[in-house]
N, CA, C and O of each residue as an XYZ file, in Angstrom:
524
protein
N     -10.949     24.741      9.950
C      -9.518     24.591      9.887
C      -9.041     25.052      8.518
O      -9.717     24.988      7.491
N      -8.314     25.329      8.576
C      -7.486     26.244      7.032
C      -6.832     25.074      6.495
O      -6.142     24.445      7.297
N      -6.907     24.618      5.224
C      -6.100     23.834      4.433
C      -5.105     24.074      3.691
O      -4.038     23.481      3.533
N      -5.793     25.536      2.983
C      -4.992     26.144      1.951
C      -4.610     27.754      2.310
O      -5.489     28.391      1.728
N      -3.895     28.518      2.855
C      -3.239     29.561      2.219
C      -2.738     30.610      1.397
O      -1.552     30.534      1.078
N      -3.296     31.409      1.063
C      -2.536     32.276     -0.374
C      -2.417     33.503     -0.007
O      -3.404     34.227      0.120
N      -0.686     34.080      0.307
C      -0.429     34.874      0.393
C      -0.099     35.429     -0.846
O      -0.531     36.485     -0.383
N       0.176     35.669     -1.734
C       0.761     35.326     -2.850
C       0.644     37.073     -3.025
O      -0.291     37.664     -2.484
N       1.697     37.826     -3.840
C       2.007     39.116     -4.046
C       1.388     39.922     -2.770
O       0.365     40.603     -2.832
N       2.270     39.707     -1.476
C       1.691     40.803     -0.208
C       2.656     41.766      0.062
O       2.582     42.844      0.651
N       3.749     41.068     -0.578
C       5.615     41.693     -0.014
C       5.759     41.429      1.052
O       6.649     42.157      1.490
N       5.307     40.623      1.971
C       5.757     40.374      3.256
C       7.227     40.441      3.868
O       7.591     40.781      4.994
N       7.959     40.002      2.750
C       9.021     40.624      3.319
C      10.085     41.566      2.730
O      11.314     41.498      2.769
N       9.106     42.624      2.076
C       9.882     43.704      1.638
C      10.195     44.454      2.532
O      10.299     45.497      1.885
N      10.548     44.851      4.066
C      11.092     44.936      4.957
C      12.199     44.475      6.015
O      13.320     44.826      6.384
N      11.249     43.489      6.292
C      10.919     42.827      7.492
C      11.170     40.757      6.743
O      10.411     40.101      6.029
N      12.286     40.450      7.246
C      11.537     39.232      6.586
C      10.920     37.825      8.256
O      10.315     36.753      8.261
N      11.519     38.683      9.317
C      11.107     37.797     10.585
C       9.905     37.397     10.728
O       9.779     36.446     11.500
N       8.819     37.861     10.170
C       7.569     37.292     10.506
C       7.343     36.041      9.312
O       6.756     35.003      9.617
N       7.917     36.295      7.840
C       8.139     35.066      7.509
C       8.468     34.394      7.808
O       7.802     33.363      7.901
N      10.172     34.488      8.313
C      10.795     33.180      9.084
C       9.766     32.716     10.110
O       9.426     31.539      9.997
N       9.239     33.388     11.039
C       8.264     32.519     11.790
C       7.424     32.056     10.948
O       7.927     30.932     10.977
N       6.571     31.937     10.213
C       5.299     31.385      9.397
C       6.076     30.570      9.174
O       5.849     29.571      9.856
N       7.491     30.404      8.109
C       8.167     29.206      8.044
C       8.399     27.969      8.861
O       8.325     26.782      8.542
N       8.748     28.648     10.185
C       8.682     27.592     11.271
C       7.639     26.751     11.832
O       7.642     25.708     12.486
N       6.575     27.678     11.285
C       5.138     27.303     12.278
C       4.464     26.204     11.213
O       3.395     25.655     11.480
N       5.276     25.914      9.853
C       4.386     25.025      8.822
C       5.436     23.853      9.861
O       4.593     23.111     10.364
N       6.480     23.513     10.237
C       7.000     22.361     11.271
C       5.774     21.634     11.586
O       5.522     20.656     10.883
N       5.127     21.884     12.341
C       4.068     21.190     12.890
C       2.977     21.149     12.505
O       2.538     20.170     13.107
N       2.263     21.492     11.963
C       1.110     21.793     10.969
C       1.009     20.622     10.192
O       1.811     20.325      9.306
N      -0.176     19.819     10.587
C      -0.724     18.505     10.054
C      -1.821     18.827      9.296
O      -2.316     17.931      8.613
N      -2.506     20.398      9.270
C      -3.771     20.349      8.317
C      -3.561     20.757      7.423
O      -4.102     20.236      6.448
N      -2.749     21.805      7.232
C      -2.402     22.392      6.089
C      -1.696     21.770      4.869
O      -0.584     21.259      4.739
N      -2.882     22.023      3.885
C      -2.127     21.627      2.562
C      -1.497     22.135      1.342
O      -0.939     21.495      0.451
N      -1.699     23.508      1.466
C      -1.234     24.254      0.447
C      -0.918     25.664      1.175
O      -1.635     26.249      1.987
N       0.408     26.077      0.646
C       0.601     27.643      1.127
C       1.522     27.948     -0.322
O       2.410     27.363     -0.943
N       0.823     29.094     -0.438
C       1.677     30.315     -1.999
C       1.954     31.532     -1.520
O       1.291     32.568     -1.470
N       3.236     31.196     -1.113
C       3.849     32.897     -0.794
C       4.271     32.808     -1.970
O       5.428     32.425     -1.798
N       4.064     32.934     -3.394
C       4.852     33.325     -4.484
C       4.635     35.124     -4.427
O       3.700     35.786     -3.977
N       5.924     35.546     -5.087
C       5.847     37.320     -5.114
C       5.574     38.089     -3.698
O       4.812     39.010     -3.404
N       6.593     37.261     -2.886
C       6.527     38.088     -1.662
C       8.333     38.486     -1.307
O       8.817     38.693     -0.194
N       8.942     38.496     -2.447
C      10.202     38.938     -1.601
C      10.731     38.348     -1.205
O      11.868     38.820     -1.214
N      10.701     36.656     -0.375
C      11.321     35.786      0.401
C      12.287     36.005      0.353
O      12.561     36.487     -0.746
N      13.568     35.881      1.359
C      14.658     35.709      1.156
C      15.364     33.905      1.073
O      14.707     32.874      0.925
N      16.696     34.029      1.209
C      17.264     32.613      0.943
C      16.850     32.018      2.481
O      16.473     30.864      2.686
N      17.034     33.255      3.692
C      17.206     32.512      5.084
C      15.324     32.067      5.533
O      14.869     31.169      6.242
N      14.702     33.078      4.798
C      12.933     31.925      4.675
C      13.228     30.721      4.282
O      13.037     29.716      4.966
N      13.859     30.744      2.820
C      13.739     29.496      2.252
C      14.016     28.080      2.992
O      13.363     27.044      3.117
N      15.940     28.743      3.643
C      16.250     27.621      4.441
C      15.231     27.377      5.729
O      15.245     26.331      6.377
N      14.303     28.546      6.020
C      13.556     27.862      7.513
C      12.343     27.234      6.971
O      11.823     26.457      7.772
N      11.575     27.377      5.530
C      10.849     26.575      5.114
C      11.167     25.391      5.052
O      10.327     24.632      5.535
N      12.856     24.520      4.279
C      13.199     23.368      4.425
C      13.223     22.548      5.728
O      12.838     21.420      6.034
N      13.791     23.500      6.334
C      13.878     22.841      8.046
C      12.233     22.212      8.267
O      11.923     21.145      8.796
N      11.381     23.197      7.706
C      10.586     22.528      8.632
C       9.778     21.794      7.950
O       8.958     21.236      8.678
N       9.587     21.386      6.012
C       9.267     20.824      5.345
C      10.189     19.273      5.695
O       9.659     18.181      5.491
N      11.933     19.435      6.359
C      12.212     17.957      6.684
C      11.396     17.186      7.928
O      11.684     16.015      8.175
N      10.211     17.989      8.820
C       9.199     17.140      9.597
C       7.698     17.691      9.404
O       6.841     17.667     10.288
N       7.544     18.132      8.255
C       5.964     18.068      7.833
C       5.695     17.647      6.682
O       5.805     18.249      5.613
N       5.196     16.192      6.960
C       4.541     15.303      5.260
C       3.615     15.246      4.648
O       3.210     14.396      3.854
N       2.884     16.945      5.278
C       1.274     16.797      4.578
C       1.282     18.131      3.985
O       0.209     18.365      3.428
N       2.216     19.185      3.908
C       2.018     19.783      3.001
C       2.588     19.561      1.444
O       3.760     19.317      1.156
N       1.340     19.721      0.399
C       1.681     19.232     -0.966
C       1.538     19.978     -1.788
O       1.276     19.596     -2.928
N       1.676     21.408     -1.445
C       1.650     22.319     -2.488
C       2.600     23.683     -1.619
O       2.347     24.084     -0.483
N       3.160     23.944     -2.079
C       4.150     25.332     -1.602
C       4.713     25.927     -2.933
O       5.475     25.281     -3.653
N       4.306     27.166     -3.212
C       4.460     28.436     -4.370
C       5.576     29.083     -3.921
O       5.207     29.895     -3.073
N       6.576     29.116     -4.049
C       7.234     29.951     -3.773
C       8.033     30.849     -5.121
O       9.051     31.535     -5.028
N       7.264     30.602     -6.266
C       7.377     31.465     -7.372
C       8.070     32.669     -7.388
O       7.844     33.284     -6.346
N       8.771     33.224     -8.088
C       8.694     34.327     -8.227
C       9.347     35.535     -7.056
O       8.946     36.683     -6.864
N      10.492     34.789     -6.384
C      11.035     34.777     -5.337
C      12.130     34.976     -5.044
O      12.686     34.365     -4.132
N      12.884     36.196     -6.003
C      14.133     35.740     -6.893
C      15.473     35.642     -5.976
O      16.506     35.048     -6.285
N      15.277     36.195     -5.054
C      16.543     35.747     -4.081
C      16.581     34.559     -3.098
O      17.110     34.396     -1.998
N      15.756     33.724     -3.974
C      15.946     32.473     -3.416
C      16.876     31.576     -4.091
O      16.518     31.178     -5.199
N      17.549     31.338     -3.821
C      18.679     30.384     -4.858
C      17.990     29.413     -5.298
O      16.947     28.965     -4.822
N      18.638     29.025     -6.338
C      18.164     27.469     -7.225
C      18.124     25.966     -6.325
O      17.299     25.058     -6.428
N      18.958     26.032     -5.692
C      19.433     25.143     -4.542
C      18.201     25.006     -3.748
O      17.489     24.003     -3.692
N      18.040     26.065     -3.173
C      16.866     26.211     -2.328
C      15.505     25.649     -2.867
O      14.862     24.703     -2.412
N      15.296     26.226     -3.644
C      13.774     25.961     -4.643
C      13.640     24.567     -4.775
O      12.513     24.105     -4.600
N      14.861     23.558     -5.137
C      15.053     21.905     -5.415
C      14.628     21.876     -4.433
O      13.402     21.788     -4.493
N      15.135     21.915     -3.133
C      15.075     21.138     -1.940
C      13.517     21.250     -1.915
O      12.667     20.394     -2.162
N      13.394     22.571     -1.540
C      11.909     22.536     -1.174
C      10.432     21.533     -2.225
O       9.325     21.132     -1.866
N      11.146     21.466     -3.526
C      10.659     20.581     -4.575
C      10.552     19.496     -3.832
O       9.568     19.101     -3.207
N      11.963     18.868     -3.956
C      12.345     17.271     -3.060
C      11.043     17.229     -2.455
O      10.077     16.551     -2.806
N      11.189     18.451     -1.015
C      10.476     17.596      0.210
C       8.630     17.723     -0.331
O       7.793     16.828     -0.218
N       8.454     18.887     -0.816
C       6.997     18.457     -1.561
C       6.541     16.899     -2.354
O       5.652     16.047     -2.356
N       7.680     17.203     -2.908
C       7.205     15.822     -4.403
C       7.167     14.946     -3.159
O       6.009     14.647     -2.864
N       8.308     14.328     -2.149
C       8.050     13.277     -1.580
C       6.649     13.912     -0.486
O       6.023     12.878     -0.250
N       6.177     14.663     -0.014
C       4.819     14.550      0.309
C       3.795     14.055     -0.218
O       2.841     13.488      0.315
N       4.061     14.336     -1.559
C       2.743     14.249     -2.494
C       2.887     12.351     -2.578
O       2.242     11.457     -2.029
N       3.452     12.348     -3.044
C       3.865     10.701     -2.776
C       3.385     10.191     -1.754
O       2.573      9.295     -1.986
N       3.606     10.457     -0.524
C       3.013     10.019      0.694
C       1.194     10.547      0.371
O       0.320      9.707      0.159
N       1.000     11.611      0.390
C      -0.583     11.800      0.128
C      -1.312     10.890     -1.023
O      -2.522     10.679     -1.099
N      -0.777     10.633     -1.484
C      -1.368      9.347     -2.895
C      -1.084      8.107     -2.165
O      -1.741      7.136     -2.539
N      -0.178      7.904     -1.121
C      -0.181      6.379     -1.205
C      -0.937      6.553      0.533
O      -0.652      5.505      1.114
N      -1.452      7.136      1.134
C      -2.502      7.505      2.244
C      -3.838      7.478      2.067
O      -4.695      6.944      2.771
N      -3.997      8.383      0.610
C      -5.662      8.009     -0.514
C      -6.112      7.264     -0.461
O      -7.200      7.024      0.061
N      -4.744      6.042     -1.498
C      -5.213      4.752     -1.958
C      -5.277      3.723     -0.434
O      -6.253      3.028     -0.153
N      -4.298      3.801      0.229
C      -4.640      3.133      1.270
C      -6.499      3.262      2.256
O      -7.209      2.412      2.793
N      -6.612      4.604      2.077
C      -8.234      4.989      3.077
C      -9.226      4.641      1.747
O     -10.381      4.441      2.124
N      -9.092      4.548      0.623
C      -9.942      4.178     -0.767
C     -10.368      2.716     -0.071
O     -11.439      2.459      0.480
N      -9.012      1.677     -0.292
C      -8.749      0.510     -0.154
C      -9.409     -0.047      1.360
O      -9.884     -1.180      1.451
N      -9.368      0.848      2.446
C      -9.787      0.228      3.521
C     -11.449      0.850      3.321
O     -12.208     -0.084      3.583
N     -12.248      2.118      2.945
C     -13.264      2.323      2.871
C     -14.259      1.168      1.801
O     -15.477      1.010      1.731
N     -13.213      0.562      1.129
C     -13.891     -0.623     -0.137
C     -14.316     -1.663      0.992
O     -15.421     -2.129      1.273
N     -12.876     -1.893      1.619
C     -13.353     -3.360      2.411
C     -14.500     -3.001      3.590
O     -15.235     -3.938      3.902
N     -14.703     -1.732      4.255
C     -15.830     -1.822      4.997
C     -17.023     -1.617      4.443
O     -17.957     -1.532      5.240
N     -17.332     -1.482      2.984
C     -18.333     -1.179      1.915
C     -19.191     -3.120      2.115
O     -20.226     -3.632      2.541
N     -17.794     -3.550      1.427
C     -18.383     -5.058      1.535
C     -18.250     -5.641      2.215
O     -18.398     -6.812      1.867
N     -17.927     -5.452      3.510
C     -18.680     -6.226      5.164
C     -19.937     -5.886      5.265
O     -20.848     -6.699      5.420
N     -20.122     -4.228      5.154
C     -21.581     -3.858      5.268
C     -22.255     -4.692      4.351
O     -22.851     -5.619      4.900
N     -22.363     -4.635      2.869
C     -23.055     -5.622      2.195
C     -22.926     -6.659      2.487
O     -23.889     -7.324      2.103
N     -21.842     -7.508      3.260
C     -22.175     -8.785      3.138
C     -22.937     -9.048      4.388
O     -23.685    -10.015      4.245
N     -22.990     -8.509      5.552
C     -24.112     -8.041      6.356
C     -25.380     -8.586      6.101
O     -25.990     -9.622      6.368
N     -25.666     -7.009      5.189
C     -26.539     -7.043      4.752
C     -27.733     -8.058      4.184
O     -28.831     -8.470      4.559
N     -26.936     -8.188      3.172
C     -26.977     -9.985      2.484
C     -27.237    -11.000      3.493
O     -28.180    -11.757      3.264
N     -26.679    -11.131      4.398
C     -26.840    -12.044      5.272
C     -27.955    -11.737      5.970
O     -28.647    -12.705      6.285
N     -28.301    -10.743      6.278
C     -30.184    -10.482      7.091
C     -31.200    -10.689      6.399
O     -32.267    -11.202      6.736
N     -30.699    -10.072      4.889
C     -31.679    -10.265      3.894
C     -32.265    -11.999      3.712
O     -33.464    -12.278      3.692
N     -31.049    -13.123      3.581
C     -31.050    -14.036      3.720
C     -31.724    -15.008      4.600
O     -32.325    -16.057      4.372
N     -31.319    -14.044      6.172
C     -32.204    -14.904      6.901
C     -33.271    -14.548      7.145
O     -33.896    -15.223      7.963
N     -33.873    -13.450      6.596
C     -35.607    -13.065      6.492
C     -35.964    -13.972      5.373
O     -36.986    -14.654      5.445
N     -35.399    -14.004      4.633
C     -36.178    -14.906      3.652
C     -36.302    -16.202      4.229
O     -37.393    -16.762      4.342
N     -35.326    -16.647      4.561
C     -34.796    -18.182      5.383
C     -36.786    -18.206      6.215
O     -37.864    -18.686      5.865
N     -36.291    -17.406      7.368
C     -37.770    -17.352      8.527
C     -38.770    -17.310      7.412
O     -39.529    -18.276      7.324
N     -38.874    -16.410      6.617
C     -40.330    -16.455      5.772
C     -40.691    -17.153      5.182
O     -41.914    -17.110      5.046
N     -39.695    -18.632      4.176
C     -39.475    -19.239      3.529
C     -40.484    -20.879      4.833
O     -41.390    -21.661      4.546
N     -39.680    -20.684      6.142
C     -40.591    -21.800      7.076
C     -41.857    -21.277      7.370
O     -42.809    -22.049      7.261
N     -42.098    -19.925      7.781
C     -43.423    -19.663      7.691
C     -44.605    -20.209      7.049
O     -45.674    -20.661      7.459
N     -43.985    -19.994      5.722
C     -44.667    -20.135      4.838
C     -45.005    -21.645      4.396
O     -46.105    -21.874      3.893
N     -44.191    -22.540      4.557
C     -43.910    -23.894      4.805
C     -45.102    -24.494      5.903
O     -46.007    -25.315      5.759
N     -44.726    -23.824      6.847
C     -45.673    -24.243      7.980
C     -47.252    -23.977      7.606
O     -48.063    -24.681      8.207
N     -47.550    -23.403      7.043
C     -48.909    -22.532      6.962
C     -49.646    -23.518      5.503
O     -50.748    -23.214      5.047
């Protein structure tokens, strides 16, 4: 599965910018992807706006380049900031949450553990008693 992306100086849309606008659309749904750098491709403003559209229902991408892009308005570039930074936010507090739940199944397993260890000794401890 592809995580990361780098188109970065292709001109993709020094023509043509429709096949961007689609790539724009197609990050909408895209739950694996975490990084895409079209920086130095020409984008226009109407990419930009179909990147926002679809950055307002995808919360897992946390890196988007769009560098170097100059007919993208200032306006544009924030937004797309906005909806990153609040991804990244969500990806740090998703971390710490799978950190936090991988700790607590760390020490069930040990305490498990501990507990078999315990009762082998326990049985070996009467064995040994008996004998």
């Amino acid at each position: 599965m592809l995580r990361y992306i780098d188109l970065e100086n292709n001109k993709l849309c020094e023509n043509d910018s429709s096949g961007m606008s689609e790539l724009a659309r197609s990050v909408k749904n895209n739950i694996k992807l975490l990084g895409l750098n079209l920086s130095r491709n020409e984008l226009s403003d109407d990419v930009a706006e179909d990147l926002i559209e679809s950055l307002n229902y995808n919360f897992y991408i946390i890196d988007l380049d769009v560098t170097f892009n100059y007919s993208i308005t200032n306006e544009h570039i924030l937004d797309i900031m906005d909806r990153i930074n609040r991804n990244r936010k969500k990806y740090g507090i998703d971390r710490l949450s799978e950190w936090k739940e991988r700790k607590l199944i760390k020490a069930e397993l040990d305490g498990m553990v501990q507990l078999m260890k315990d009762e082998e000794k326990k049985k070996k401890d009467e064995i040994d008693e008996t004998t």
